[in-house]
Backbone as JSON Lines, residues from 0, in Angstrom:
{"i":0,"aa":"X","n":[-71.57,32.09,-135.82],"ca":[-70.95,31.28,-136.85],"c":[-70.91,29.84,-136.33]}
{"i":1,"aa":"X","n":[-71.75,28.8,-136.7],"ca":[-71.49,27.41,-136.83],"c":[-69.77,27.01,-136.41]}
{"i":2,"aa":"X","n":[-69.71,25.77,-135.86],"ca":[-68.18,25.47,-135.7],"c":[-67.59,24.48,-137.26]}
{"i":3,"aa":"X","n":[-68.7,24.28,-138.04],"ca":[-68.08,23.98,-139.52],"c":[-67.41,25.24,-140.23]}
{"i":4,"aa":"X","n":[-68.4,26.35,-140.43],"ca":[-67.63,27.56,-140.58],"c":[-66.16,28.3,-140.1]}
{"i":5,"aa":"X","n":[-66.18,27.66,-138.58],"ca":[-64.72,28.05,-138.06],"c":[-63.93,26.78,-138.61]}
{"i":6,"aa":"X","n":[-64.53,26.39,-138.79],"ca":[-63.4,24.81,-138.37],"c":[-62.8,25.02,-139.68]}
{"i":7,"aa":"X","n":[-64.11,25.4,-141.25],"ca":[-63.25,25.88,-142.49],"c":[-62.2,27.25,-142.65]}
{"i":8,"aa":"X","n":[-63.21,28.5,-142.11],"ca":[-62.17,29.37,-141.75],"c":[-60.8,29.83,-141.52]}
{"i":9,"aa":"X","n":[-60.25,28.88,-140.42],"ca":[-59.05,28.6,-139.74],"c":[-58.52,27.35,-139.83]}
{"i":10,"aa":"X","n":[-58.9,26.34,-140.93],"ca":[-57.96,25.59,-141.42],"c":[-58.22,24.41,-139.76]}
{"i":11,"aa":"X","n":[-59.17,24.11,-138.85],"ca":[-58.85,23.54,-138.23],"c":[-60.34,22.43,-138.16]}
{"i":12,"aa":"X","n":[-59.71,21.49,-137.51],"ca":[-61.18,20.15,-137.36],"c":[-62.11,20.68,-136.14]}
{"i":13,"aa":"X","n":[-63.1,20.21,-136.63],"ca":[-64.34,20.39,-135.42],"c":[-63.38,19.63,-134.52]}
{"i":14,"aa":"X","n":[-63.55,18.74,-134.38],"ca":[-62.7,17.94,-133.19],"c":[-61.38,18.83,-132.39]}
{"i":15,"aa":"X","n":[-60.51,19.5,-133.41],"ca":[-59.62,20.3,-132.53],"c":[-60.53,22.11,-132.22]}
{"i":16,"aa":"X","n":[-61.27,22.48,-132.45],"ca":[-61.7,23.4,-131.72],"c":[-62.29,23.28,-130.49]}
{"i":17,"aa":"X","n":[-62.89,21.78,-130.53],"ca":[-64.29,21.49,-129.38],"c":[-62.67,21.16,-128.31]}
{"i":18,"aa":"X","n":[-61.82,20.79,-128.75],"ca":[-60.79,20.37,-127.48],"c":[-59.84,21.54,-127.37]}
{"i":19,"aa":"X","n":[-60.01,22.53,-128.37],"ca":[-59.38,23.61,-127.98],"c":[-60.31,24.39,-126.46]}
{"i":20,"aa":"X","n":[-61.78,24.64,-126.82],"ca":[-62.87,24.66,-125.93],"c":[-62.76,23.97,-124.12]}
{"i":21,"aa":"X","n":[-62.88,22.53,-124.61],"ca":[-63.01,21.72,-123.71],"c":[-61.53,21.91,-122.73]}
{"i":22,"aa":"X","n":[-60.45,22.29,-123.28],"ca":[-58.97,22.38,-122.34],"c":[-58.88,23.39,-121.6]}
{"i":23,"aa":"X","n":[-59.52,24.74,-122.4],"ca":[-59.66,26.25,-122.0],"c":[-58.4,27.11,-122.99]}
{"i":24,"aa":"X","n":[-58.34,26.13,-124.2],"ca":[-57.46,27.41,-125.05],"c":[-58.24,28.28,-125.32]}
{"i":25,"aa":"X","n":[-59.68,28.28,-125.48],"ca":[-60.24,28.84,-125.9],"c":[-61.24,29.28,-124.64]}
{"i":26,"aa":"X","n":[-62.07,30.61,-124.28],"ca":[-63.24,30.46,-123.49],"c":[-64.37,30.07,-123.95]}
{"i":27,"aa":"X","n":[-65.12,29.24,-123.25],"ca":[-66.5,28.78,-123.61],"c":[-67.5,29.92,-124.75]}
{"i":28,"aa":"X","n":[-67.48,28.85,-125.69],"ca":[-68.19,29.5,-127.26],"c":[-69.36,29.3,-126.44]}
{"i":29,"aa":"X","n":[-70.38,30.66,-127.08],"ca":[-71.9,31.34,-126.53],"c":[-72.52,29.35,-127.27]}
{"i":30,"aa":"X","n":[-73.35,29.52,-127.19],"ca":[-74.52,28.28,-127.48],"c":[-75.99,29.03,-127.84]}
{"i":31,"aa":"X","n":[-76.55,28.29,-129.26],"ca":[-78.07,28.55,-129.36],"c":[-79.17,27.82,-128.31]}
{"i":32,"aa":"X","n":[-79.77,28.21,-128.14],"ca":[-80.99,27.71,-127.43],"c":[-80.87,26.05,-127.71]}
{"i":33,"aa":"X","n":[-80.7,25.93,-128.78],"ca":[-80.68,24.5,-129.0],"c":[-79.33,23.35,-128.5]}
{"i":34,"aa":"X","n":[-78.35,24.48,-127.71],"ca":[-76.8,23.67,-127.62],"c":[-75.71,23.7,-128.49]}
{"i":35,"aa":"X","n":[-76.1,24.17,-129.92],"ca":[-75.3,24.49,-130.91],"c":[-74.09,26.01,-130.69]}
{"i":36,"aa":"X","n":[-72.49,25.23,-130.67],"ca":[-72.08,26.65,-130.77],"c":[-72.31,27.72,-131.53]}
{"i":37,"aa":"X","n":[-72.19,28.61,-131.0],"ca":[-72.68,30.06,-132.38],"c":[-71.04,31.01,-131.66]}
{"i":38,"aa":"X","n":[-70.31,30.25,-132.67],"ca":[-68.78,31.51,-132.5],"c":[-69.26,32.94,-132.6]}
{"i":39,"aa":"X","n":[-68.92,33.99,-131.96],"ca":[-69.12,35.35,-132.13],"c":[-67.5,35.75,-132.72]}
{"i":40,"aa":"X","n":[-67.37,37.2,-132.73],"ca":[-66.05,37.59,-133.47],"c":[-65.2,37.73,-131.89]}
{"i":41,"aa":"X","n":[-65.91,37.89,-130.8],"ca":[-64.61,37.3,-129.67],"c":[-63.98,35.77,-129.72]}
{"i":42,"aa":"X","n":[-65.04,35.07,-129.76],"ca":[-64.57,33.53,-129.65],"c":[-63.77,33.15,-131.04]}
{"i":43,"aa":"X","n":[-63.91,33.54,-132.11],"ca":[-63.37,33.51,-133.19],"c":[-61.88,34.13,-133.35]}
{"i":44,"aa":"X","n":[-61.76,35.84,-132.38],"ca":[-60.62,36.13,-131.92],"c":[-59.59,35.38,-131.63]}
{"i":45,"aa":"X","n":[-60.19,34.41,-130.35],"ca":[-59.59,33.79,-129.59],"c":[-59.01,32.43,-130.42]}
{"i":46,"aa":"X","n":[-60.07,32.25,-131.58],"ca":[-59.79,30.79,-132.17],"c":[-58.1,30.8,-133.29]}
{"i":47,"aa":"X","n":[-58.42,32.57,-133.77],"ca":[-56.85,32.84,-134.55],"c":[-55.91,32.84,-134.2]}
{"i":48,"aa":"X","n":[-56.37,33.72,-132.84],"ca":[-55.15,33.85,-131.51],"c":[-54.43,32.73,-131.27]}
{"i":49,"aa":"X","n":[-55.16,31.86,-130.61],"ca":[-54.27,30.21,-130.34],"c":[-54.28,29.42,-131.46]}
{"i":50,"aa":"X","n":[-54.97,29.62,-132.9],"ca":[-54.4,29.0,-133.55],"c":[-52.44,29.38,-134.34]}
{"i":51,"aa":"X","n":[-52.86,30.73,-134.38],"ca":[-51.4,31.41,-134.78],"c":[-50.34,31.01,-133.82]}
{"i":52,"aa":"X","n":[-50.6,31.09,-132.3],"ca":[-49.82,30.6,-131.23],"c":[-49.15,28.86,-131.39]}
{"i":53,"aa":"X","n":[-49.87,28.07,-132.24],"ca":[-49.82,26.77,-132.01],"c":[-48.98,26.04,-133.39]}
{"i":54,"aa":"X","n":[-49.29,27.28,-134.37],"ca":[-48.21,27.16,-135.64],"c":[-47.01,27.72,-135.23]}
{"i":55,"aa":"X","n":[-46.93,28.68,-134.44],"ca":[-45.61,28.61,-133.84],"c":[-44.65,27.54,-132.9]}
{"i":56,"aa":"X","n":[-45.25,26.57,-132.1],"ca":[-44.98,25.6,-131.42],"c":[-44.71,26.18,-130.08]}
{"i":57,"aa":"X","n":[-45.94,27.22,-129.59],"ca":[-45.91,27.55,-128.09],"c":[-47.15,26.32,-127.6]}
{"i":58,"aa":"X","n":[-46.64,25.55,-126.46],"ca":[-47.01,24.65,-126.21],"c":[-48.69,24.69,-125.68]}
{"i":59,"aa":"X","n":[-49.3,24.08,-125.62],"ca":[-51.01,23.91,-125.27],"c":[-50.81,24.6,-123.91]}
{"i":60,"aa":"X","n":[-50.09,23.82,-122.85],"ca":[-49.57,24.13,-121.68],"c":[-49.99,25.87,-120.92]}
{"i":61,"aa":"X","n":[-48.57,26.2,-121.82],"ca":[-48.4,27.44,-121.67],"c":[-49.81,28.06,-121.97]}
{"i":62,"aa":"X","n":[-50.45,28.07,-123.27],"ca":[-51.89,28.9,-123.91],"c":[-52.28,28.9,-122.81]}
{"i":63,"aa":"X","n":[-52.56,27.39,-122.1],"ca":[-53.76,27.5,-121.04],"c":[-53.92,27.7,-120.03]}
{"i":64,"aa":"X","n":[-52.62,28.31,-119.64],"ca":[-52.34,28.72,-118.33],"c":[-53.1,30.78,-118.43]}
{"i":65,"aa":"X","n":[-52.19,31.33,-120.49],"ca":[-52.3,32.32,-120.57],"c":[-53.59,32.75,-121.02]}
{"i":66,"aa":"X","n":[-54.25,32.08,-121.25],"ca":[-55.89,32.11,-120.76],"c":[-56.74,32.03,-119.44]}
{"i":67,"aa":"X","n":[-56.24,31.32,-118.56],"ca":[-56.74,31.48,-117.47],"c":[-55.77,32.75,-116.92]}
{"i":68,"aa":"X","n":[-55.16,33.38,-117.1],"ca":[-54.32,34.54,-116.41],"c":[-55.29,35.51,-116.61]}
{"i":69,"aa":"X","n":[-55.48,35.97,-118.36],"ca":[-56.6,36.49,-118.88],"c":[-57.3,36.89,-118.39]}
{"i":70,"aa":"X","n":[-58.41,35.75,-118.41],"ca":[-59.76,35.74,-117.44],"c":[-59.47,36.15,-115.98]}
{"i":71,"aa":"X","n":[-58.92,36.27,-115.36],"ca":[-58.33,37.03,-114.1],"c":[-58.14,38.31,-113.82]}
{"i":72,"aa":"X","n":[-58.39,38.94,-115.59],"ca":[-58.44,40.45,-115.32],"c":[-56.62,41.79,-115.55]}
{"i":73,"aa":"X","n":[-56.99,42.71,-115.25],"ca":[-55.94,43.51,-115.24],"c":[-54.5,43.25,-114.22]}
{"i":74,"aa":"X","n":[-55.55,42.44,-113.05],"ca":[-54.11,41.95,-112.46],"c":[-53.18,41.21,-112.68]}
{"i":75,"aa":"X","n":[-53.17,40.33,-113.57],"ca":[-52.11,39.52,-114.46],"c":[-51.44,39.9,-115.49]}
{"i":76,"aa":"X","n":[-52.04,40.6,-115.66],"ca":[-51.33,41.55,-116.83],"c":[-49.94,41.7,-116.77]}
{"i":77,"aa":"X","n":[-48.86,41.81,-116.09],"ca":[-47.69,41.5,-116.07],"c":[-46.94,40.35,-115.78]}
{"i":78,"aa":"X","n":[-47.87,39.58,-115.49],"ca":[-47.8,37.67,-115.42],"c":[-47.5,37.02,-116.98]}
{"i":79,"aa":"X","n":[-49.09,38.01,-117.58],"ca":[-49.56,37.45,-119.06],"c":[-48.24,38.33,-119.65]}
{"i":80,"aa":"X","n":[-47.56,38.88,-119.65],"ca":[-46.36,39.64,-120.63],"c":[-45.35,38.89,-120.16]}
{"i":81,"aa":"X","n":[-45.04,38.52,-119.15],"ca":[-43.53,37.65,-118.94],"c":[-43.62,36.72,-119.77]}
{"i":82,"aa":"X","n":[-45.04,35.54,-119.71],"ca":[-45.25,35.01,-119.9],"c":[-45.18,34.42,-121.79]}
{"i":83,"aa":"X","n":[-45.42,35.58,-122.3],"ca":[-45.28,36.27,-123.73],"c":[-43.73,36.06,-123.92]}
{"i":84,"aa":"X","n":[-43.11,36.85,-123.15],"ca":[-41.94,37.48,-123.14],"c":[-40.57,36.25,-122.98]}
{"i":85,"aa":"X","n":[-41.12,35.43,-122.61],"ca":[-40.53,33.81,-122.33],"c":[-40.74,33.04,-123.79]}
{"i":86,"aa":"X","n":[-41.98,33.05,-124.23],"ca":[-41.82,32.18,-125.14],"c":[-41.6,33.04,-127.09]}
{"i":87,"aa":"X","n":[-41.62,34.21,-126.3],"ca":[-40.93,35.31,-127.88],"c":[-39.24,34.4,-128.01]}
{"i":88,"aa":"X","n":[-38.86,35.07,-126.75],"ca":[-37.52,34.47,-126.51],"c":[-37.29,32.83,-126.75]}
{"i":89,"aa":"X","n":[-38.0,32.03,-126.87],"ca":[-38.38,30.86,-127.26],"c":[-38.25,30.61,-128.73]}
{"i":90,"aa":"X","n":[-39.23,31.11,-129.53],"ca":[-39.55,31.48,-130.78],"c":[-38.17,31.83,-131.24]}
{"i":91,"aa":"X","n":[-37.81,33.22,-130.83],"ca":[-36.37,33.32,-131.63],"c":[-35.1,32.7,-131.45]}
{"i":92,"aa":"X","n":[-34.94,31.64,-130.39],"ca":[-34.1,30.37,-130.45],"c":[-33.92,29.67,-131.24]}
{"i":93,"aa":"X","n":[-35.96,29.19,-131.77],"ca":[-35.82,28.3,-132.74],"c":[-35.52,28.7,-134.22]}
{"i":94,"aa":"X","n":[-35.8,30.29,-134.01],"ca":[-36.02,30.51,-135.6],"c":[-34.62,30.55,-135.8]}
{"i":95,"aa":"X","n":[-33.78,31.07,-134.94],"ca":[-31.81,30.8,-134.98],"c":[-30.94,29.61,-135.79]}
{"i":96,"aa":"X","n":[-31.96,28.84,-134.86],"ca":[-31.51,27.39,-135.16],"c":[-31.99,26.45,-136.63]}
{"i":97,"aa":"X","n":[-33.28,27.53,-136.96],"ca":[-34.01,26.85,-138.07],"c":[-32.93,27.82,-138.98]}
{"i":98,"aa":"X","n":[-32.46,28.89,-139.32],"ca":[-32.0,29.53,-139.88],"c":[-30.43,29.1,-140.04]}
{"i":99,"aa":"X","n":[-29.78,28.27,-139.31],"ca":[-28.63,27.99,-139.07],"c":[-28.93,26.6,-139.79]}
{"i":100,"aa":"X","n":[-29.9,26.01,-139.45],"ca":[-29.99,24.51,-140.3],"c":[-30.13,24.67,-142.35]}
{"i":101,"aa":"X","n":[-31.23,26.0,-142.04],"ca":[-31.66,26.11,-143.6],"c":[-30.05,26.55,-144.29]}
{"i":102,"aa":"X","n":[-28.9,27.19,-143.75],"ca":[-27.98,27.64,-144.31],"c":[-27.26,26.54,-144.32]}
{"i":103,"aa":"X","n":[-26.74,25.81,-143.88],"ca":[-26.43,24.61,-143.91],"c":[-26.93,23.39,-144.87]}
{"i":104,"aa":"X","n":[-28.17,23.56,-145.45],"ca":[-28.93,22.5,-146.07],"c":[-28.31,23.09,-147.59]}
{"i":105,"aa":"X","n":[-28.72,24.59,-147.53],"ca":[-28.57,25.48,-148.55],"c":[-27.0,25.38,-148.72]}
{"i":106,"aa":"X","n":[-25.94,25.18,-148.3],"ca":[-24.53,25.42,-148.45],"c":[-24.21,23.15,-148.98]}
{"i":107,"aa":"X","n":[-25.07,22.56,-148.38],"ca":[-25.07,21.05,-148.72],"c":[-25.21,21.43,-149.84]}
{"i":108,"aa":"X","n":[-26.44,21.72,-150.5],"ca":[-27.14,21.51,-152.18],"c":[-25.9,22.1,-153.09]}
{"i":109,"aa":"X","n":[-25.75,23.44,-152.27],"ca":[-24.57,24.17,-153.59],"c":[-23.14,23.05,-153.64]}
{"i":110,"aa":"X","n":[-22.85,22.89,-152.75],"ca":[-21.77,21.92,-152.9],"c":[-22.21,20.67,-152.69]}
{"i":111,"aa":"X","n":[-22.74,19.38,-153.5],"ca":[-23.28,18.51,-152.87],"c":[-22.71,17.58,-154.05]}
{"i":112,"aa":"X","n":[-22.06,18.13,-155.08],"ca":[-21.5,17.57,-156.2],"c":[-19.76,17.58,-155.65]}
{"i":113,"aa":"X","n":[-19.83,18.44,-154.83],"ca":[-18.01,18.16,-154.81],"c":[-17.74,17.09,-153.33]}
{"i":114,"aa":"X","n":[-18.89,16.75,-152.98],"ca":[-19.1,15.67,-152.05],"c":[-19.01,14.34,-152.63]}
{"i":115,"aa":"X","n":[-20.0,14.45,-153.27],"ca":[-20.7,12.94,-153.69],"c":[-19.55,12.58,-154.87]}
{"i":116,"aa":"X","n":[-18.75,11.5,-154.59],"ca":[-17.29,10.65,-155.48],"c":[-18.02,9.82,-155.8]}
{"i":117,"aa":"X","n":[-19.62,9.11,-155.9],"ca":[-20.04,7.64,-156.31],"c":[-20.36,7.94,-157.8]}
């Protein structure tokens, strides 16, 4: 698959895949004879994977550390789950806090008339 195809696919710019590539969020996409990436359904894996990771707001950082753990094989494997396991716990901080703000916004609107005296 062409990187216009991914780049439409997954909602993302040629420019942010080739630096997803170039950082190591991603592992090196196969190439045609000619230099052209040709995504396969691993590299494409990998492109949902850290893209879903990055709509969450787990940092580049972290991905690219848990990619190179990865590539390291079965022995990280309990590196790569802490590692998970840190930023789940992360995730549901924020979603706490996003949930505590939205009730709050939501409790403003319903009463927002017995506020406002102008």
């Amino acid at each position: 698959m062409l990187i216009s195809e991914v780049s439409e696919k997954y909602g993302l710019t040629q420019d942010t895949l080739r630096y997803y590539e170039r950082v190591g969020l991603i592992p090196t996409v196969p190439r045609k004879p000619n230099g052209i990436r040709d995504y396969d359904d691993y590299s494409c894996g990998w492109v949902e994977f850290i893209h879903c990771m990055r709509n969450s707001g787990i940092p580049v950082e972290v991905l690219v550390e848990y990619v190179h753990l990865y590539q390291q094989g079965s022995k990280t494997k309990e590196a790569r789950i802490g590692l998970l396991k840190e930023e789940l716990k992360s995730l549901d901080e924020r979603i706490e806090n996003l949930q505590a703000t939205r009730k709050r916004l939501a409790y403003k609107i319903e009463h927002y008339n017995d506020f406002d005296k102008a």
